[in-house]
C-alpha positions as CSV (number, residue, x, y, z in Angstrom):
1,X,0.0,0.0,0.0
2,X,1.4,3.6,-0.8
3,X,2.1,5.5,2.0
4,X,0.0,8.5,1.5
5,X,-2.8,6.2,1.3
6,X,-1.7,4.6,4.5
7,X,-1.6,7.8,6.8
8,X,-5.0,8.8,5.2
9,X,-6.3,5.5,6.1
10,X,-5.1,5.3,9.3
11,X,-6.6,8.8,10.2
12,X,-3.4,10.9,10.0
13,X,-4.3,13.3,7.5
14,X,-7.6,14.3,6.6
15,X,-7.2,14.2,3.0
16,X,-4.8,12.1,1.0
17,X,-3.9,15.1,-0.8
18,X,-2.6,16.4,2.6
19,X,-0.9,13.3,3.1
20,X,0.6,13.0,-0.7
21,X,2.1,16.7,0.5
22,X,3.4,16.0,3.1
23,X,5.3,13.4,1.9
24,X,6.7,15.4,-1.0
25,X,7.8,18.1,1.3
26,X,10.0,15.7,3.2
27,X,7.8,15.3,6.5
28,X,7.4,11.0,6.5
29,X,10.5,9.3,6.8
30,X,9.8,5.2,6.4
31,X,12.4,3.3,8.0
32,X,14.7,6.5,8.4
33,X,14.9,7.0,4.8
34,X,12.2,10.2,3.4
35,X,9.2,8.9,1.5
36,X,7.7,9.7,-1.3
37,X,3.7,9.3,-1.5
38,X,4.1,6.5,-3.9
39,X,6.6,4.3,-1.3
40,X,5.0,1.4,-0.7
41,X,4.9,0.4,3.0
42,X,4.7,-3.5,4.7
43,X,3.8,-4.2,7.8
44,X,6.6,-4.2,10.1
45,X,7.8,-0.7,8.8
46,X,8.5,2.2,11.1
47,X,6.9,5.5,10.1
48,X,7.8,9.3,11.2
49,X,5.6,11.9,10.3
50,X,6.4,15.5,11.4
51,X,3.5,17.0,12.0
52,X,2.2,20.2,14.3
53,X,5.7,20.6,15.0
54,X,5.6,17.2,16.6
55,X,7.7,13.9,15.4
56,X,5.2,10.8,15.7
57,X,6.7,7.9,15.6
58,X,4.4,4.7,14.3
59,X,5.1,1.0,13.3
60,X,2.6,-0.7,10.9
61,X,1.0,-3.5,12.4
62,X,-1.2,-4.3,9.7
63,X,-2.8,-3.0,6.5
64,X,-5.9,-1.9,6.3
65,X,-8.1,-2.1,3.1
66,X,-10.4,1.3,3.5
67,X,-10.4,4.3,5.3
68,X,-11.2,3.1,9.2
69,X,-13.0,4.6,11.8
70,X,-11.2,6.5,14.7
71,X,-12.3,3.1,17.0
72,X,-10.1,0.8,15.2
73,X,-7.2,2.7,14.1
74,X,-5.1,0.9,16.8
75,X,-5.4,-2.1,14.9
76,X,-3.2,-1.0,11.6
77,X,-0.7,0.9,13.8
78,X,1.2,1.2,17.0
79,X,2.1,4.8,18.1
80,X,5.5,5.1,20.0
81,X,5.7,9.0,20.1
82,X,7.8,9.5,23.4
83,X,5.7,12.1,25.9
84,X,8.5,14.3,25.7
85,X,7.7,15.3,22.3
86,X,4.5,16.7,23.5
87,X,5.5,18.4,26.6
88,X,7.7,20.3,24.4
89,X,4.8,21.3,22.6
90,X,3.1,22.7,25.9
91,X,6.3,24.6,26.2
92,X,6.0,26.1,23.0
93,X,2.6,26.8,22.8
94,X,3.2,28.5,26.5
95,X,5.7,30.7,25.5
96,X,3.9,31.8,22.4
97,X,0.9,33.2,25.1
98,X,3.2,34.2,27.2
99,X,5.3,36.4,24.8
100,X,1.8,37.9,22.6
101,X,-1.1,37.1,24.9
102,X,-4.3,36.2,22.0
103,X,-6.2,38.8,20.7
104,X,-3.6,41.8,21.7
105,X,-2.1,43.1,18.5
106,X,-1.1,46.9,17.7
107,X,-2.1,49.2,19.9
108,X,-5.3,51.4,18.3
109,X,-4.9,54.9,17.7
110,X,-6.5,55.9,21.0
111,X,-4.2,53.6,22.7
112,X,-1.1,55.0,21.3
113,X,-2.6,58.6,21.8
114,X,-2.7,57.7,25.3
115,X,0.7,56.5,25.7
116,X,1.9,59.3,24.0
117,X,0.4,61.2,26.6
118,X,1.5,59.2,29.6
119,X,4.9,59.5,28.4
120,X,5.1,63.4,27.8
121,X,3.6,64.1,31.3
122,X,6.9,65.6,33.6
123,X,8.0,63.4,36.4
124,X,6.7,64.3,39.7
125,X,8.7,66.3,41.7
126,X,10.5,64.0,44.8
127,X,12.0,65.4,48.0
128,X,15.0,65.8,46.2
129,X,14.4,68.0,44.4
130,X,12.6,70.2,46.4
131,X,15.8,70.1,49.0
132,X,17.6,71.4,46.4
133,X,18.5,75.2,46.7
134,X,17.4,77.1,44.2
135,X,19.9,79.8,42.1
């Protein structure tokens, strides 16, 4: 079975289009060597797929003849992705929020207005400066 048609069937991709794409860009690695959608894959073969920034890592226990539901894709394919790989995602997608929290872009013009204005106000006098003598 290709291998585009493989990750489609096994619910990887939503369309084998998506998965044929993939492929061609490098992402799916069969046995450590990069695929092309037309490889043809046995069971027994270990499959990396780079996807959502995320290495899973999957050996082919079987193949299945159509498309199969979400239920009984353990069947065709055992996933070994370590956790690590997607606690590092957590990290990432934390430090995204915490650098740009979601839905704060530029600032509008009546927010820049206003720090405009903050910023041109004088400093407050301290009691510094009003021991100072004057002249």
């Amino acid at each position: 079975m290709r291998i585009d048609k493989y990750l489609w069937n096994v619910r990887y991709f939503k369309t084998r289009n998506i998965a044929s794409m993939a492929c061609k860009k490098g992402h799916v690695r069969v046995n450590g060597q990069v695929a092309k959608p037309s490889r043809e894959v046995y069971a027994s073969d270990k499959i990396v797929v780079r996807k959502d920034q995320i290495n899973y890592e999957l050996t082919i226990l079987d193949l299945p003849e159509n498309r199969v539901g979400a239920k009984l894709v353990d069947m065709y394919r055992k996933d070994t992705t370590p956790k690590d790989a997607f606690e590092h995602n957590e990290l990432l997608q934390q430090a995204k929020e915490y650098y740009r929290k979601a839905g704060m872009g530029r600032p509008t013009k009546k927010d820049r207005r206003e720090i405009d204005e903050y910023l041109e106000t004088p400093p407050s006098t301290t009691a510094e400066d009003q021991e100072a003598p004057s002249g």
